[in-house]
NUTOR-377768 format. One record per atom (N, C-alpha, C, O): atom name; chain; x, y, z; residue number from 1. Coordinates in pm, 1 decimal, padded with zeros to 6 digits, always signed. Layout:
BEGIN
(CA, A, (X, Y, Z), NUM) ...
This chain:
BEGIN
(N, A, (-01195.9, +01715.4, -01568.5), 1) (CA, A, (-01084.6, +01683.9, -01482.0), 1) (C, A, (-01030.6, +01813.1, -01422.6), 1) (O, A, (-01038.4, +01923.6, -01476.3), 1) (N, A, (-00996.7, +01796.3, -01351.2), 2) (CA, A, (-00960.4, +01917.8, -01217.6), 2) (C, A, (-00811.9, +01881.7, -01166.2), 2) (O, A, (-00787.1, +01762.3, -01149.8), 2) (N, A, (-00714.9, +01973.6, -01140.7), 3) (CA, A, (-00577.3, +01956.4, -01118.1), 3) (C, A, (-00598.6, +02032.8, -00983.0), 3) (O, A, (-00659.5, +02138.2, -01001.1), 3) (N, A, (-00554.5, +02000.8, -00811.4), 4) (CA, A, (-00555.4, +02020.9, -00758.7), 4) (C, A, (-00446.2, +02010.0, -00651.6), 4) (O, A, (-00368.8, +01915.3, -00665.5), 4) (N, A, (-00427.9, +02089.9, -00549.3), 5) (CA, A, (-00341.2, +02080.9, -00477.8), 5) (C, A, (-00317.7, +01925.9, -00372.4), 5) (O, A, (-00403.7, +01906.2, -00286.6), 5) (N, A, (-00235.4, +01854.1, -00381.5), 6) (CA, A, (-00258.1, +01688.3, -00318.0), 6) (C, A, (-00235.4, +01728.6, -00131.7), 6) (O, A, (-00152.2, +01804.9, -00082.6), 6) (N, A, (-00324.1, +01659.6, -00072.3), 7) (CA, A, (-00321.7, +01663.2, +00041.9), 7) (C, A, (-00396.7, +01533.0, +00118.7), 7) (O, A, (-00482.9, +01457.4, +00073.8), 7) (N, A, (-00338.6, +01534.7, +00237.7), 8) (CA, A, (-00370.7, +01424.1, +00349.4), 8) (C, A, (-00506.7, +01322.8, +00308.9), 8) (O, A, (-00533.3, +01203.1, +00319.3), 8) (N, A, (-00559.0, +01417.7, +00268.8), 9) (CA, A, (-00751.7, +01343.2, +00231.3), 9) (C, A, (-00668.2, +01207.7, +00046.6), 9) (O, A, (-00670.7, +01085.3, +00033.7), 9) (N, A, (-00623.8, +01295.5, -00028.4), 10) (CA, A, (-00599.5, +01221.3, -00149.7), 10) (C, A, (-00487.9, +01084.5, -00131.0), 10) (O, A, (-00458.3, +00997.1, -00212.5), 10) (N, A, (-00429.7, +01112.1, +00046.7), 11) (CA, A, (-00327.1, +00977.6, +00017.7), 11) (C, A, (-00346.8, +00848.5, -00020.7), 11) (O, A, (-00260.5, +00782.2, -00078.3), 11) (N, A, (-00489.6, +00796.5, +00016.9), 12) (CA, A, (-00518.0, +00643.8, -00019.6), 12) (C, A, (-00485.9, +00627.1, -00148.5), 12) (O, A, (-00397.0, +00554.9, -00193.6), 12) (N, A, (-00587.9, +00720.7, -00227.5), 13) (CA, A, (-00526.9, +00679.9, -00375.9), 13) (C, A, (-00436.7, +00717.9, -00424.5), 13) (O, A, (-00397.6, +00651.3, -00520.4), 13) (N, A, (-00372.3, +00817.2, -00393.9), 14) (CA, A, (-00178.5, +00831.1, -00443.4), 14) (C, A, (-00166.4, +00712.5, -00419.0), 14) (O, A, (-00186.5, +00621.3, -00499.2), 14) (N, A, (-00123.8, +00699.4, -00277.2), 15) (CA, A, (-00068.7, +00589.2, -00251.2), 15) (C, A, (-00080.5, +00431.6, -00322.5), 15) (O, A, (+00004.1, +00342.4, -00316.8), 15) (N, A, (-00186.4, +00429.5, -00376.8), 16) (CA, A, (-00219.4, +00295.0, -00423.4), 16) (C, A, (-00224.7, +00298.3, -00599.0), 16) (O, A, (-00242.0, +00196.7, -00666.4), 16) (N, A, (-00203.4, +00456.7, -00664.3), 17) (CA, A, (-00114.8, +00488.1, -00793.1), 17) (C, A, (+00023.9, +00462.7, -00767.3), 17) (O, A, (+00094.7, +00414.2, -00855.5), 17) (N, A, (+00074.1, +00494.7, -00640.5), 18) (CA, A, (+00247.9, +00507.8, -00631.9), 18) (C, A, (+00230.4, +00342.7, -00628.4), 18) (O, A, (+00295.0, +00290.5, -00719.2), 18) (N, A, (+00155.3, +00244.2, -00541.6), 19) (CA, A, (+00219.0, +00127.5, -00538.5), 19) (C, A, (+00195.6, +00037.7, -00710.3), 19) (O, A, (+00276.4, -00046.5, -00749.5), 19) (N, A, (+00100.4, +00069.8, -00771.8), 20) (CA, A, (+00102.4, +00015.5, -00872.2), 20) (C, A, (+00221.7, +00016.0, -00987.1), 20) (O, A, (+00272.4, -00073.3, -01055.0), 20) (N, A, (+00248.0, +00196.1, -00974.1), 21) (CA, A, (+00344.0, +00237.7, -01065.2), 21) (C, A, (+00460.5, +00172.2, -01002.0), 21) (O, A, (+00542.7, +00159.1, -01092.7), 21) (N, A, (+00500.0, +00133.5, -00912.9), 22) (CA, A, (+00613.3, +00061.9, -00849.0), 22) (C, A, (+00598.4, -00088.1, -00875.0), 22) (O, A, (+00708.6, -00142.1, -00865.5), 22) (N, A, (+00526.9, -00150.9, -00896.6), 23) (CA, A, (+00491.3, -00274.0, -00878.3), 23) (C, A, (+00527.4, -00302.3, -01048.0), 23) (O, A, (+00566.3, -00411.7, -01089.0), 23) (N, A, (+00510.7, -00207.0, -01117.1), 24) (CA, A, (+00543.7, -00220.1, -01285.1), 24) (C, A, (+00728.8, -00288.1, -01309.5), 24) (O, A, (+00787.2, -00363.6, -01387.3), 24) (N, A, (+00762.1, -00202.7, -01187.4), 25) (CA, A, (+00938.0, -00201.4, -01180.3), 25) (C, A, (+00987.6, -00131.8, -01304.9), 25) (O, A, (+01084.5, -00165.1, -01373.2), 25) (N, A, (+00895.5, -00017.2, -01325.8), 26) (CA, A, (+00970.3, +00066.0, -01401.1), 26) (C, A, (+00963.2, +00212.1, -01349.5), 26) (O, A, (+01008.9, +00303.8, -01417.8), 26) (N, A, (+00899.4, +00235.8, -01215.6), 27) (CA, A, (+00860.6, +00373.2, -01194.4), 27) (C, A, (+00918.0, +00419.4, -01110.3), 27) (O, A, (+00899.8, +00537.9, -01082.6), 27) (N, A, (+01029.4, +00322.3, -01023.5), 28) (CA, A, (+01087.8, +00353.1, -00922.9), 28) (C, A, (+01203.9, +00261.8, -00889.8), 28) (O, A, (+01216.6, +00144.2, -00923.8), 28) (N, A, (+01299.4, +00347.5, -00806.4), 29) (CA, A, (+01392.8, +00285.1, -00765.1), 29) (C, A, (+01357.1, +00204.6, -00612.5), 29) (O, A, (+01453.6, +00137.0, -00576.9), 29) (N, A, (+01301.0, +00201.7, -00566.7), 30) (CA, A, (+01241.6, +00169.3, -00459.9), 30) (C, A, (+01168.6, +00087.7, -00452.0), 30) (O, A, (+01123.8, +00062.8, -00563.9), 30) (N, A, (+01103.4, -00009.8, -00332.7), 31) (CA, A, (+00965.6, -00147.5, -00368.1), 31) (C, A, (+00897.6, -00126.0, -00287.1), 31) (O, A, (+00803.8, -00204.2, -00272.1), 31) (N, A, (+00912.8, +00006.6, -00182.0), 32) (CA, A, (+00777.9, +00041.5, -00067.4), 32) (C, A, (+00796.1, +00178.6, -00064.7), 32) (O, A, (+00888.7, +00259.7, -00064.3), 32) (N, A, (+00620.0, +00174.8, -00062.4), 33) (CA, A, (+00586.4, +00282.8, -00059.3), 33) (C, A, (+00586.0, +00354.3, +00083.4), 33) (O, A, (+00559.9, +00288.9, +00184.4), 33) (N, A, (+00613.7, +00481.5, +00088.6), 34) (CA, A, (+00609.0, +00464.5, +00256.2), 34) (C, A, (+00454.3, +00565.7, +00288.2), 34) (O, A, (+00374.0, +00603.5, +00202.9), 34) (N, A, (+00449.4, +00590.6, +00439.0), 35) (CA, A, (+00332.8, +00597.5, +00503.9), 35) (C, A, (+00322.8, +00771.1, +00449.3), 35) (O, A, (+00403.6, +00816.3, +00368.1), 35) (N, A, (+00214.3, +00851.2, +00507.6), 36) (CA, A, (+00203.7, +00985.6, +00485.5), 36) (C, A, (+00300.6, +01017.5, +00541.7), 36) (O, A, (+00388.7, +01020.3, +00455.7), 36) (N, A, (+00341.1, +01044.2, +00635.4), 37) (CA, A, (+00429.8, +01172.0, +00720.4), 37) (C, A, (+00536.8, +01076.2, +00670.7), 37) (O, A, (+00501.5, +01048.2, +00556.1), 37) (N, A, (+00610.7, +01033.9, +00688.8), 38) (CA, A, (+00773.8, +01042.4, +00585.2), 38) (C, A, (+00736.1, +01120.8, +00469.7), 38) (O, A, (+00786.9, +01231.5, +00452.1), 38) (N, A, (+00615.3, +01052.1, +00355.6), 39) (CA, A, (+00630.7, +01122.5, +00205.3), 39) (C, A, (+00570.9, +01239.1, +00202.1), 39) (O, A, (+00616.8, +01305.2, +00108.9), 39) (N, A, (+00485.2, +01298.4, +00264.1), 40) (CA, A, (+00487.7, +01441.3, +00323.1), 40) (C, A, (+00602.1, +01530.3, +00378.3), 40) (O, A, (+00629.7, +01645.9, +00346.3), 40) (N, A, (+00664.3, +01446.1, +00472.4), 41) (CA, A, (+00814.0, +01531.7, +00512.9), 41) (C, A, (+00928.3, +01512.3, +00373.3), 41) (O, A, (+01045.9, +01545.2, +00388.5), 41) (N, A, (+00890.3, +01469.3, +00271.3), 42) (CA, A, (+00999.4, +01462.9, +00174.8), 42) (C, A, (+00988.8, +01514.1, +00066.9), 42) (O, A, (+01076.8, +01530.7, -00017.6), 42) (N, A, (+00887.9, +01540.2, +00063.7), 43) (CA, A, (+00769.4, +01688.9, -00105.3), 43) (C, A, (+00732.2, +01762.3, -00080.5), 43) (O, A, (+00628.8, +01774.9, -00014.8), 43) (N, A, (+00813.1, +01857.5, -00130.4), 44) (CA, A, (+00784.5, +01984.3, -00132.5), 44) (C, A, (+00672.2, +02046.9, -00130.7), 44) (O, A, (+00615.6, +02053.3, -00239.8), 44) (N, A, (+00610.9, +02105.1, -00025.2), 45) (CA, A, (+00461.9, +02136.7, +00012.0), 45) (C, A, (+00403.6, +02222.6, -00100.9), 45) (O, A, (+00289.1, +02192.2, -00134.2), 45) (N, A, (+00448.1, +02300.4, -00150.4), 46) (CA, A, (+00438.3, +02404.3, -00242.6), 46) (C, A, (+00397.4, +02322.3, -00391.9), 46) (O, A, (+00337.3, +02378.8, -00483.3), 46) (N, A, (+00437.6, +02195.1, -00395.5), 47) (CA, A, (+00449.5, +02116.6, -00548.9), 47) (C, A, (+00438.3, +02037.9, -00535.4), 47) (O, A, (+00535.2, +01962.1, -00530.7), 47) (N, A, (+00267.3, +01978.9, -00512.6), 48) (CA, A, (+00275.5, +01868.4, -00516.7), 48) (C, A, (+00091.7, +01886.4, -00551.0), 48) (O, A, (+00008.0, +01965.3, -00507.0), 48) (N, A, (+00083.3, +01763.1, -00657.4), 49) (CA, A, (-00075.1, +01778.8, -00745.1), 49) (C, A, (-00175.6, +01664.2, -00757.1), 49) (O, A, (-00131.2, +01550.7, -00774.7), 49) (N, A, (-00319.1, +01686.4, -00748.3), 50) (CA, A, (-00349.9, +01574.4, -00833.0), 50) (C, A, (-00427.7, +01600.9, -00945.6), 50) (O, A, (-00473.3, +01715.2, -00949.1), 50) (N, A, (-00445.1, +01554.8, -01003.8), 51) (CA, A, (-00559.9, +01535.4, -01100.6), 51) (C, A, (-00680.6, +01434.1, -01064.3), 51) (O, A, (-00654.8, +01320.4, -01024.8), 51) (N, A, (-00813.2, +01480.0, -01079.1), 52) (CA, A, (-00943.2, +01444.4, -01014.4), 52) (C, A, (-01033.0, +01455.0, -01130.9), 52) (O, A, (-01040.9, +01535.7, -01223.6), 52) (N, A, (-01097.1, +01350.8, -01098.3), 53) (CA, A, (-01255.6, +01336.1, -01176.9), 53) (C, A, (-01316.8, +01312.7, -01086.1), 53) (O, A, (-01276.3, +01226.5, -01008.1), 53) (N, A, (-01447.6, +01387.1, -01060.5), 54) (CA, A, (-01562.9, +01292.9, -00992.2), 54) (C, A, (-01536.4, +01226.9, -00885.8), 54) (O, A, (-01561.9, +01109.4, -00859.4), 54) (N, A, (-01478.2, +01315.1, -00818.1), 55) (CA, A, (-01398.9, +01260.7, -00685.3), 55) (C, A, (-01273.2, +01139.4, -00701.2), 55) (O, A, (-01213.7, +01096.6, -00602.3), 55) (N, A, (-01252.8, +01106.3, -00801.0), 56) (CA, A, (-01136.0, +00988.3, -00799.0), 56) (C, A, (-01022.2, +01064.7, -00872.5), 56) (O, A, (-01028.4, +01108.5, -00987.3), 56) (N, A, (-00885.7, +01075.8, -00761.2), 57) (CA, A, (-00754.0, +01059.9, -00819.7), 57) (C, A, (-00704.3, +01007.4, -00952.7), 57) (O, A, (-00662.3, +00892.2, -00942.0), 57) (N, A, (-00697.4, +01051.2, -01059.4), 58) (CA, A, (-00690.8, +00993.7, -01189.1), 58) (C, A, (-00503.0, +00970.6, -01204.3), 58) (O, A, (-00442.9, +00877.4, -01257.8), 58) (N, A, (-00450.6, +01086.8, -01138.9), 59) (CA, A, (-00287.1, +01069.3, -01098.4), 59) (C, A, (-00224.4, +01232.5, -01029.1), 59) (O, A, (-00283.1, +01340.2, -01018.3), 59) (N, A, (-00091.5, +01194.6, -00993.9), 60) (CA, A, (-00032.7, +01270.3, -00925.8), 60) (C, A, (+00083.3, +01304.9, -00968.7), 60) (O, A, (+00146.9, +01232.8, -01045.5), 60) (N, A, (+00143.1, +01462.6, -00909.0), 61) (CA, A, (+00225.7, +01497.1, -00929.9), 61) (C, A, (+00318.1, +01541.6, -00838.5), 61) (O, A, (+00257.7, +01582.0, -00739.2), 61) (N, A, (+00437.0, +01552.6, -00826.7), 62) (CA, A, (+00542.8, +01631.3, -00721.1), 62) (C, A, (+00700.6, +01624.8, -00743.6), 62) (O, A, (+00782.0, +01560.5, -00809.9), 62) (N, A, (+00696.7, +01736.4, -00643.1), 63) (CA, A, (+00854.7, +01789.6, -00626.1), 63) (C, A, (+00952.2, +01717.5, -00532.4), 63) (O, A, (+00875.6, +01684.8, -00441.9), 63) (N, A, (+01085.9, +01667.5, -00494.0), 64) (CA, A, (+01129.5, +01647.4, -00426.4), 64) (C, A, (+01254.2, +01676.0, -00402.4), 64) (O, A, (+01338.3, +01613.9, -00467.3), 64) (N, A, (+01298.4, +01775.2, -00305.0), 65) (CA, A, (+01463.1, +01873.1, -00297.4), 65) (C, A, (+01528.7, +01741.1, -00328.9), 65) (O, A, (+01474.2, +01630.8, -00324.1), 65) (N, A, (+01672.0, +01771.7, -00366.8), 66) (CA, A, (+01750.3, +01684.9, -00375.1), 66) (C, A, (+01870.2, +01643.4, -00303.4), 66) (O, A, (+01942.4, +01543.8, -00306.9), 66) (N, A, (+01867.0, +01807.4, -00203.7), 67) (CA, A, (+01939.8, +01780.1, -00136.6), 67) (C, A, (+01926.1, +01914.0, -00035.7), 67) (O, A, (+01860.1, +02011.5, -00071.5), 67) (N, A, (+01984.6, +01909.9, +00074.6), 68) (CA, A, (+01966.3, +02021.5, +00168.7), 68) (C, A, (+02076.3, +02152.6, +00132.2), 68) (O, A, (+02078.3, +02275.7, +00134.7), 68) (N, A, (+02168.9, +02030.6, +00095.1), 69) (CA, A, (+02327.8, +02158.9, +00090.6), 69) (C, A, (+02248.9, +02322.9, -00045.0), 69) (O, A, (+02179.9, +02335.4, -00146.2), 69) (N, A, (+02310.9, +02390.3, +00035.7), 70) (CA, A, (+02292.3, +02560.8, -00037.9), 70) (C, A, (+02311.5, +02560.9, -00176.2), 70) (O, A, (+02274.1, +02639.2, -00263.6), 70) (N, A, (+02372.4, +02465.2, -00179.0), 71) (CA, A, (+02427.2, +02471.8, -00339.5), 71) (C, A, (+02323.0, +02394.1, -00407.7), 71) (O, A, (+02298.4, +02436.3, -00520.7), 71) (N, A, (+02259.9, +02299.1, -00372.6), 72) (CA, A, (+02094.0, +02267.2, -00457.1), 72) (C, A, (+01983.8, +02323.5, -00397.6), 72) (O, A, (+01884.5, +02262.5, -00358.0), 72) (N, A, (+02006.0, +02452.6, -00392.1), 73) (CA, A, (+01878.6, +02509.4, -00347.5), 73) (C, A, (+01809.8, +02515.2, -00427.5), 73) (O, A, (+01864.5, +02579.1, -00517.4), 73) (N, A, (+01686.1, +02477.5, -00463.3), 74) (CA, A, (+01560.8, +02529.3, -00516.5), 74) (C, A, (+01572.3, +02405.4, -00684.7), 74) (O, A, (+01518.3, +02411.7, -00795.1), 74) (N, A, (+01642.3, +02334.7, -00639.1), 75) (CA, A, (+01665.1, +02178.0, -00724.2), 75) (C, A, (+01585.8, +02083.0, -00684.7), 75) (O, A, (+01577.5, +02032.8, -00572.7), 75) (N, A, (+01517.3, +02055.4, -00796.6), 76) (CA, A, (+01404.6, +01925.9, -00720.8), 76) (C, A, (+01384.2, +01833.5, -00859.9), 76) (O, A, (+01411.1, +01876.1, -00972.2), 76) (N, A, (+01335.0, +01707.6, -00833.5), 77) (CA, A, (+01304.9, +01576.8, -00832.8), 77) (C, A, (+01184.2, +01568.1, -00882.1), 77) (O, A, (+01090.9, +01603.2, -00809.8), 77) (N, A, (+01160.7, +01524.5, -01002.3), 78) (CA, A, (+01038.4, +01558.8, -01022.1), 78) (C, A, (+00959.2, +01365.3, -01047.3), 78) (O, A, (+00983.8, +01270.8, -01122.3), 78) (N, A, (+00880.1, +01387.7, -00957.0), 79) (CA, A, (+00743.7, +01226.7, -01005.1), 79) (C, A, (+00617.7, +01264.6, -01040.9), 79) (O, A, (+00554.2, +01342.2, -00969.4), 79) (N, A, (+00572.1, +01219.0, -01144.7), 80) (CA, A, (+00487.2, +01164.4, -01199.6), 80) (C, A, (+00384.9, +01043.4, -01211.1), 80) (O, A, (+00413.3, +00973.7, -01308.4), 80) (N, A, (+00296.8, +01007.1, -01155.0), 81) (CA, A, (+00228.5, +00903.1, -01151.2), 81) (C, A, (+00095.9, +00928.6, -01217.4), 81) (O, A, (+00036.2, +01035.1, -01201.7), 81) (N, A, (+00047.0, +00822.7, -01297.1), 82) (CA, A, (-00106.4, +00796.6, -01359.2), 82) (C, A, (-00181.3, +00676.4, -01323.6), 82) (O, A, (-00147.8, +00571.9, -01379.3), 82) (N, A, (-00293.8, +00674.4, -01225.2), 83) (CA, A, (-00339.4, +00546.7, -01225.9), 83) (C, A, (-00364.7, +00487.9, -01376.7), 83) (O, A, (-00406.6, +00554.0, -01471.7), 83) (N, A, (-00332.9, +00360.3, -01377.6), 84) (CA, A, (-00308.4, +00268.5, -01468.9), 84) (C, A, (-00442.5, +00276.7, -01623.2), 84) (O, A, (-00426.8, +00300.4, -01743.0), 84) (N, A, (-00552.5, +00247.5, -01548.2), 85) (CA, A, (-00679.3, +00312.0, -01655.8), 85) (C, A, (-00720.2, +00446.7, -01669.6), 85) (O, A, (-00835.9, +00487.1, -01680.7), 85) (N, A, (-00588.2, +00530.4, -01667.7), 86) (CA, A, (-00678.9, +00687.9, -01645.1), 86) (C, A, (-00492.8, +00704.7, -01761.4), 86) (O, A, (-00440.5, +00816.0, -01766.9), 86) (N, A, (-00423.5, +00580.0, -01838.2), 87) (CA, A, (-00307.1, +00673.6, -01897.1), 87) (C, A, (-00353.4, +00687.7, -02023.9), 87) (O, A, (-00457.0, +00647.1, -02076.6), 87) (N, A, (-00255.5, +00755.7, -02068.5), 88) (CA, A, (-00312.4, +00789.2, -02229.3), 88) (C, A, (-00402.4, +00883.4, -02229.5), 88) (O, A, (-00491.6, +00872.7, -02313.7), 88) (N, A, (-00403.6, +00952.8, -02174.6), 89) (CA, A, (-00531.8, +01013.3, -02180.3), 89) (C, A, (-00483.9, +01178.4, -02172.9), 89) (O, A, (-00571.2, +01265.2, -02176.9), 89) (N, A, (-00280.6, +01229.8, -02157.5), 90) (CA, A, (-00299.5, +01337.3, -02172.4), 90) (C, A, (-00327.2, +01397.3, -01987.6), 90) (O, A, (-00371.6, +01510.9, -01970.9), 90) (N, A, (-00292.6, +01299.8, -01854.6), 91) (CA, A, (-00289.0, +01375.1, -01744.4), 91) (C, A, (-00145.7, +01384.0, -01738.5), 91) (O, A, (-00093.3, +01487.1, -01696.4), 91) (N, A, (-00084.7, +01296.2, -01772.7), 92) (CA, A, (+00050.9, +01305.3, -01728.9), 92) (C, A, (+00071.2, +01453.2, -01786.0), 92) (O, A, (+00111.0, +01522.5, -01692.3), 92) (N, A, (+00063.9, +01499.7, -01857.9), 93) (CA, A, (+00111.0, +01618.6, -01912.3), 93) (C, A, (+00036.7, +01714.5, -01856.0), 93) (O, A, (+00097.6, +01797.0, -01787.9), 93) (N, A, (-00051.3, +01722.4, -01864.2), 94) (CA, A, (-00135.5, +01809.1, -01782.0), 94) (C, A, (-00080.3, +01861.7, -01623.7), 94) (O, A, (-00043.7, +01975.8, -01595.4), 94) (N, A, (-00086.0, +01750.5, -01538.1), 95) (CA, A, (+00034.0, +01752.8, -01439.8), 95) (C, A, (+00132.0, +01820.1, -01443.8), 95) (O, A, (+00140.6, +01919.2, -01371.4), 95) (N, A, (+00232.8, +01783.9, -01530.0), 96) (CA, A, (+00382.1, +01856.3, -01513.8), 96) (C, A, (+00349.3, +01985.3, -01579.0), 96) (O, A, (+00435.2, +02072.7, -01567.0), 96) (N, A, (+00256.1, +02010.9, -01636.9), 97) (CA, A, (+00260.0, +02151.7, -01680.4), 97) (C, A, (+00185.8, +02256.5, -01601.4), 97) (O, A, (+00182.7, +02376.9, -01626.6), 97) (N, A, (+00124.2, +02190.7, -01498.3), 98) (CA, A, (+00089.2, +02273.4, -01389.0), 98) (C, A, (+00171.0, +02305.7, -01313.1), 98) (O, A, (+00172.9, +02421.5, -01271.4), 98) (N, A, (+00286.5, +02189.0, -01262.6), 99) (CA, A, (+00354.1, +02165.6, -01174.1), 99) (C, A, (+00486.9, +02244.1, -01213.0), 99) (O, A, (+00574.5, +02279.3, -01134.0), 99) (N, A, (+00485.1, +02259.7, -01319.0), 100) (CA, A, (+00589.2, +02348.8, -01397.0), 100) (C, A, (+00531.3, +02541.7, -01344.1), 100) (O, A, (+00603.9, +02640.4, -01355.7), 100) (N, A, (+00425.7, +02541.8, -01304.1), 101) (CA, A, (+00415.2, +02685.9, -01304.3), 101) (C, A, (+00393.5, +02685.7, -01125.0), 101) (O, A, (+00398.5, +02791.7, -01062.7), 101) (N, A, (+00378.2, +02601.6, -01081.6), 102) (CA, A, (+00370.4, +02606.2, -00919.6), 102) (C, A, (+00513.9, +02628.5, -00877.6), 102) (O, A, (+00542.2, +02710.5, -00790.2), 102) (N, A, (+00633.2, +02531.8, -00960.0), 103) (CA, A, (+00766.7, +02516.4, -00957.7), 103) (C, A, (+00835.0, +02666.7, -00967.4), 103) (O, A, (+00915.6, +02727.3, -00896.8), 103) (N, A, (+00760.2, +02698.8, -01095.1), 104) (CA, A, (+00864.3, +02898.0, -01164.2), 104) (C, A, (+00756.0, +02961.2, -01007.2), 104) (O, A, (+00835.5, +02977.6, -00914.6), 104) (N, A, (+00635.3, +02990.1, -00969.5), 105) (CA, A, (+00595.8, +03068.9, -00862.1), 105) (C, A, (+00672.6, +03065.7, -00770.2), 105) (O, A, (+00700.5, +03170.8, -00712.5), 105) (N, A, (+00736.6, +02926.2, -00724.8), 106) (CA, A, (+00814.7, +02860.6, -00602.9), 106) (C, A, (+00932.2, +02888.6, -00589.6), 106) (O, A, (+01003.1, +02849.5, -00496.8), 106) (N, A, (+00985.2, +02999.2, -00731.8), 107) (CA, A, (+01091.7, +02996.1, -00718.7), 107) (C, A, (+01186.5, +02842.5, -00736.7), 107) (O, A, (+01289.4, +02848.9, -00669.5), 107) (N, A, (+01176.1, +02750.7, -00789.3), 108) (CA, A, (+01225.5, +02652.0, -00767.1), 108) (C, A, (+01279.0, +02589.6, -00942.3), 108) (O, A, (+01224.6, +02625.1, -01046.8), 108) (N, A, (+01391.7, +02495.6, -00931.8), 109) (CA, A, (+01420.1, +02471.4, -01134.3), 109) (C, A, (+01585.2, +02462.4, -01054.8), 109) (O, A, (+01633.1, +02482.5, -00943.2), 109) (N, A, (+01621.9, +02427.9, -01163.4), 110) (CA, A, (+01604.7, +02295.8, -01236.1), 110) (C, A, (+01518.8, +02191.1, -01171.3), 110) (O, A, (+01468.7, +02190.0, -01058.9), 110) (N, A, (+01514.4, +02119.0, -01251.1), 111) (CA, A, (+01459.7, +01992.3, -01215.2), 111) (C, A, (+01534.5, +01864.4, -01259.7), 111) (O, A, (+01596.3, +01870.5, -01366.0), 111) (N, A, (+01535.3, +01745.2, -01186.7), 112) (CA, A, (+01589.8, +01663.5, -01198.0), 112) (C, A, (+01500.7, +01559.3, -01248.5), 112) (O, A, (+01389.5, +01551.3, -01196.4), 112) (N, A, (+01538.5, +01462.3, -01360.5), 113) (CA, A, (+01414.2, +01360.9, -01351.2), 113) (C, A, (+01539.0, +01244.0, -01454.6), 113) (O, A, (+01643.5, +01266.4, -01515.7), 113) (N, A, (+01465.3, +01134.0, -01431.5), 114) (CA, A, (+01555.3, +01001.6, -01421.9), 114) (C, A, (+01450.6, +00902.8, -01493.3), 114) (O, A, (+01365.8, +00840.2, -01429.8), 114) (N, A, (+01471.5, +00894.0, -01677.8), 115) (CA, A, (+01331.2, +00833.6, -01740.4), 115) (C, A, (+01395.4, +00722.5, -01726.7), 115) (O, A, (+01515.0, +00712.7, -01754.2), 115) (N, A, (+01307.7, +00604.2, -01672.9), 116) (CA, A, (+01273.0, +00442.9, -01692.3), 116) (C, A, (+01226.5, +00457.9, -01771.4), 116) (O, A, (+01167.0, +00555.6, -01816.8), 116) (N, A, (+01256.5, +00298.5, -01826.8), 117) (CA, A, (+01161.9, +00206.5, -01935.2), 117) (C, A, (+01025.2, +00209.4, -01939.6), 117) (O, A, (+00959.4, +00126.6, -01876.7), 117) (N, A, (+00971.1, +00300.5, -02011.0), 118) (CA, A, (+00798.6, +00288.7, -02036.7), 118) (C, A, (+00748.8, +00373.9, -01940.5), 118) (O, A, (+00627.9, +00360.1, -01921.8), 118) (N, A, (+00815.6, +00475.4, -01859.4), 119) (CA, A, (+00724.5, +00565.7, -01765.7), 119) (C, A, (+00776.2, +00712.1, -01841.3), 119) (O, A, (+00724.1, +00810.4, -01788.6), 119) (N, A, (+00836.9, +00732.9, -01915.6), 120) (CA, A, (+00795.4, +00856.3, -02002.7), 120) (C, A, (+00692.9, +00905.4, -02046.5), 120) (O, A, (+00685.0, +01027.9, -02055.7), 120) (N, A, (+00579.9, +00817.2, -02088.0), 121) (CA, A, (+00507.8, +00825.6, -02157.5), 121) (C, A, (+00353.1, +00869.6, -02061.8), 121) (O, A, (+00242.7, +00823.5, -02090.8), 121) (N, A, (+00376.9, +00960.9, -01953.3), 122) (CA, A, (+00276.3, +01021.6, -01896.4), 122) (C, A, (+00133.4, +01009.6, -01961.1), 122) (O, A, (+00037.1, +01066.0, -01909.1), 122) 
């Protein structure tokens, strides 16, 4: 497995980890997923991951400011997603602990994160 930087090519399957993990109604506050360019214009370019096997997205990781004002500068939002047969397995962690050193390079911390029912468990 390979942890890599997430980009334009990996959205199908984010996207279709983000809709599952949403569809649980425990992974999000939200019930749509939106298109690339909104969730591109809203994550932090610098922090944002996947994890890969064999060409398939196994899950994803990223940053999201929390707010523009000066005073949360360098404050971000942190998600986590695992496609559904790839959990347990030790990416979720893998993830944030990459994403944890892209975050300290980025200059960026605290982090904000908001555990639901049963999505702790990366």
């Amino acid at each position: 497995m390979n942890i890599e930087k997430l980009t334009e090519k990996h959205w199908p399957e984010v996207k279709a980890i983000y809709e599952s993990g949403i569809a649980t109604g425990n992974a999000h506050f939200s019930r749509d997923v939106p298109e690339w360019d909104e969730w591109n214009a809203n994550h932090i370019k610098s922090c944002r991951l996947v994890a890969a096997e064999n060409g398939k997205v196994l899950g994803w990781a990223a940053l999201t400011a929390i707010s523009d004002r000066c005073v949360f500068a360098g404050v971000a939002e942190v998600s986590v997603y695992v496609a559904e047969d790839s959990r347990g397995k030790g990416i979720g962690k893998k993830l944030l602990a990459e994403l944890v050193n892209e975050s300290e390079q980025n200059n960026l911390g605290p982090w904000r994160r908001e555990y639901l029912p049963k999505t702790w468990r990366a």
